[in-house]
C-alpha positions in Angstrom: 42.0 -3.0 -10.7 40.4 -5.6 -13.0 36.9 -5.8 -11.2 36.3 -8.9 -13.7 38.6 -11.2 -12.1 37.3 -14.3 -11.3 34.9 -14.3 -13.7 33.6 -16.6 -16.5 30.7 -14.7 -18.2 30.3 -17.3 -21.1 27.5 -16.5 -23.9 24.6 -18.9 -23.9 24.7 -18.7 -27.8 25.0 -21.1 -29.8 23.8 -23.3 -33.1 20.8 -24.5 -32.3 18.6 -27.0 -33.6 15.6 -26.9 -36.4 11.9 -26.2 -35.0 10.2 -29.5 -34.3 7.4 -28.8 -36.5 9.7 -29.2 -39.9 8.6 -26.1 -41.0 10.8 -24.4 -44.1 11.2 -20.8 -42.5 11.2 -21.5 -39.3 14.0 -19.9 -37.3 16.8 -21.7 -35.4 16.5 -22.1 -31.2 17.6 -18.8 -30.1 20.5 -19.5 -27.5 20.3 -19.3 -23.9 20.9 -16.0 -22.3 24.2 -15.2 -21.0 24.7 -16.5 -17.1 24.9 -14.2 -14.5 28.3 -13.6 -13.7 29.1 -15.8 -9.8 31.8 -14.4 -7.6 35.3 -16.1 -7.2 35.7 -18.3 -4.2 37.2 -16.2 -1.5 36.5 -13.0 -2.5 35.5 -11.1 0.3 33.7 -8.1 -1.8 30.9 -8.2 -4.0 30.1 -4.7 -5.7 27.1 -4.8 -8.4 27.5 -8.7 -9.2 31.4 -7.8 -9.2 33.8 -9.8 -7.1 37.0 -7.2 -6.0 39.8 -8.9 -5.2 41.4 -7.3 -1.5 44.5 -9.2 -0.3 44.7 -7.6 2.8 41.3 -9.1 3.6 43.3 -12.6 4.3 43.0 -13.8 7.3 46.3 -15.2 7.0 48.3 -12.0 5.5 50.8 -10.9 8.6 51.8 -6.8 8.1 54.6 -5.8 10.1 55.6 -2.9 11.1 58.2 -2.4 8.5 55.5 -2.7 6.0 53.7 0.6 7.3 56.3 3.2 5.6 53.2 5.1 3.9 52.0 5.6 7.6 54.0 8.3 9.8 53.3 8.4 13.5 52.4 11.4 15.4 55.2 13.2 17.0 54.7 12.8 20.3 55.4 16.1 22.3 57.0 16.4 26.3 57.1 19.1 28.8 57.3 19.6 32.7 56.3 21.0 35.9 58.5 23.2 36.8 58.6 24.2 33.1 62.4 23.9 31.9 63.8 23.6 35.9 64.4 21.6 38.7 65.3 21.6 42.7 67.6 19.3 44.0 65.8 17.3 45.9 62.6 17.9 45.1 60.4 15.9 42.7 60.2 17.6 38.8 57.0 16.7 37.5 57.1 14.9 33.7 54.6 14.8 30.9 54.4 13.3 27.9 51.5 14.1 25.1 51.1 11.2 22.6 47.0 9.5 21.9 45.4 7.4 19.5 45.3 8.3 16.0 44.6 6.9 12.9 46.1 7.8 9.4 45.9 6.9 5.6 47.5 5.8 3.2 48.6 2.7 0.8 49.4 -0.5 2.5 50.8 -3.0 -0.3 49.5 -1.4 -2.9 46.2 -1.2 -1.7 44.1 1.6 0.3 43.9 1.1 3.9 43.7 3.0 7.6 46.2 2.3 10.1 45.6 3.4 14.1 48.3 3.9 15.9 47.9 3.7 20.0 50.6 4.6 22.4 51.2 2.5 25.1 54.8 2.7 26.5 56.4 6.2 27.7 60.2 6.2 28.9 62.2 9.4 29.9 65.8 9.3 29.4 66.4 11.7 32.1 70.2 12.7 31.2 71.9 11.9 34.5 72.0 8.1 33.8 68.0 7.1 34.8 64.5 6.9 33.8 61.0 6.5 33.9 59.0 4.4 32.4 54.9 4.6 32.1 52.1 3.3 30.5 50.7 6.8 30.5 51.8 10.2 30.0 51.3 11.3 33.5 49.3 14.3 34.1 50.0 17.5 35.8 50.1 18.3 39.7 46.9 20.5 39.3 45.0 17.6 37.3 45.7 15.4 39.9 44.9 18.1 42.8 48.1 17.5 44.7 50.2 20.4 45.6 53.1 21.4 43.6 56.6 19.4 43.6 54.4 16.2 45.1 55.7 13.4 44.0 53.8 11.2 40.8 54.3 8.3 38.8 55.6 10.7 35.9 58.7 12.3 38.5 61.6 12.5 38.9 64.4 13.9 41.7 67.4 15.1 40.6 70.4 14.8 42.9 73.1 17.3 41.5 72.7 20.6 40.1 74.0 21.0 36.4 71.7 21.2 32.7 70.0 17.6 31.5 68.4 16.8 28.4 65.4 14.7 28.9 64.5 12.7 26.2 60.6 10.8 25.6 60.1 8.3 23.2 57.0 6.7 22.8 56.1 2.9 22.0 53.2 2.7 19.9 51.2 -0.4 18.4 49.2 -0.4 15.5 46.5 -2.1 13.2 45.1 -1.9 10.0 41.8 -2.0 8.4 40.5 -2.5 4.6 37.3 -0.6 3.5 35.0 -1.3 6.4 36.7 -4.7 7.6 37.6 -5.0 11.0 40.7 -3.5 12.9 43.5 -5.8 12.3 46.9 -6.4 14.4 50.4 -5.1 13.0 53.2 -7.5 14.3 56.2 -5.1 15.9 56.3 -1.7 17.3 57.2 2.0 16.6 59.4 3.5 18.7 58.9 7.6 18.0 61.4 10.6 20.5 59.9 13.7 21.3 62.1 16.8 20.4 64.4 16.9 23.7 64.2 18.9 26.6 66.7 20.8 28.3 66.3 20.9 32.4 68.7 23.5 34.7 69.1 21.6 38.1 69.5 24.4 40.8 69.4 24.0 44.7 66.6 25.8 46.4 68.9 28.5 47.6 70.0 29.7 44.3 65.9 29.3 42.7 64.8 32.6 42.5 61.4 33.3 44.2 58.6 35.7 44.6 58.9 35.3 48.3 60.8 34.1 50.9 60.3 30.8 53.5 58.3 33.7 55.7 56.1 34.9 53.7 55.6 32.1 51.7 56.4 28.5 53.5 55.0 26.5 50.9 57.4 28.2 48.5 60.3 26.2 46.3 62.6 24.6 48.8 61.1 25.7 51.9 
């Protein structure tokens, strides 16, 4: 980068007149020291009397999200309570693991930080429905409810058979220059979690530690 742009550092010298006393000898009006280089209109950084040009300083400039190829998203991951199963009947317990994060990279040809922060989760649950959250739920202990309670991250299967549950996370972003201010990206990223496989069994073929007798709080009791 030319960190002289926008300059016009002219020299002051020049041919200057005879000394006013007539004098033979006497020497020539030394010319005016060179001016002190001024920073270009509209350039928003000034290093050591240097103007640096940074176009995604403009207020104006839009970046889309097609514009952030330098920046992968996190991977968001998924899992479940019960871990891999489900009852008939009974709520199955989703999560999803995505937060904010921030990487870096080149944005237009120029160093920048983009942050990335989720704020969509939808399961496609694999037997044509899904749920949709502006959080990835949380686990049944977390909350302090009992197990197979129902939350806003369930789900209750109706027939037995094996699902695959896909996540995919909506995330939003902005960008930032140097230390200039967080900026909006226009358009979101859409990123899936690596899919999950879910065996739907009735409570009568779940196997158990112990039965309704012992245990009445057990699966499907």
């Amino acid at each position: 980068m030319d960190l002289s742009a926008g300059f016009d550092a002219q020299s002051g010298g020049g041919s200057g007149a005879a000394g006013g006393s007539g004098a033979s000898g006497s020497p020539k009006g030394a010319g005016a020291p060179a001016a002190t280089p001024t920073p270009a209109a509209g350039l928003p950084f000034v290093r050591d009397g240097f103007a640096v040009n940074c176009p995604l300083c403009d207020p104006n400039l839009v970046v889309s999200i097609s514009d952030l190829v330098n920046f992968p998203a996190a991977v968001p991951g998924q899992g479940m309570e019960p871990n891999g199963w489900a009852i008939t009947g009974l709520p199955a317990n989703f999560l999803g693991r995505a937060s904010v994060h921030v990487r870096s990279g080149v944005l237009l040809g120029f160093p920048a930080d983009v942050r990335f922060t989720p704020i969509r989760f939808h399961w496609d649950l694999g037997d044509g429905t899904g749920i949709d959250s502006s959080a990835g739920g949380a686990t049944w202990a977390a909350l302090g409810v009992p197990e197979f309670t129902d939350t806003a991250t369930s789900h209750i299967f109706r027939s037995t058979g094996r699902h695959t549950v896909v996540l995919s996370v909506v995330y939003s972003a902005e960008y930032r220059a140097g230390a200039q201010p967080w900026r909006p990206v226009q358009g979101t990223l859409t990123i899936a979690a690596p899919p999950l496989t879910v065996v739907v069994s009735t409570a009568a073929t779940v196997l158990v530690g112990q039965d309704c007798t012992a245990n009445p709080a057990g699966p499907g009791c």
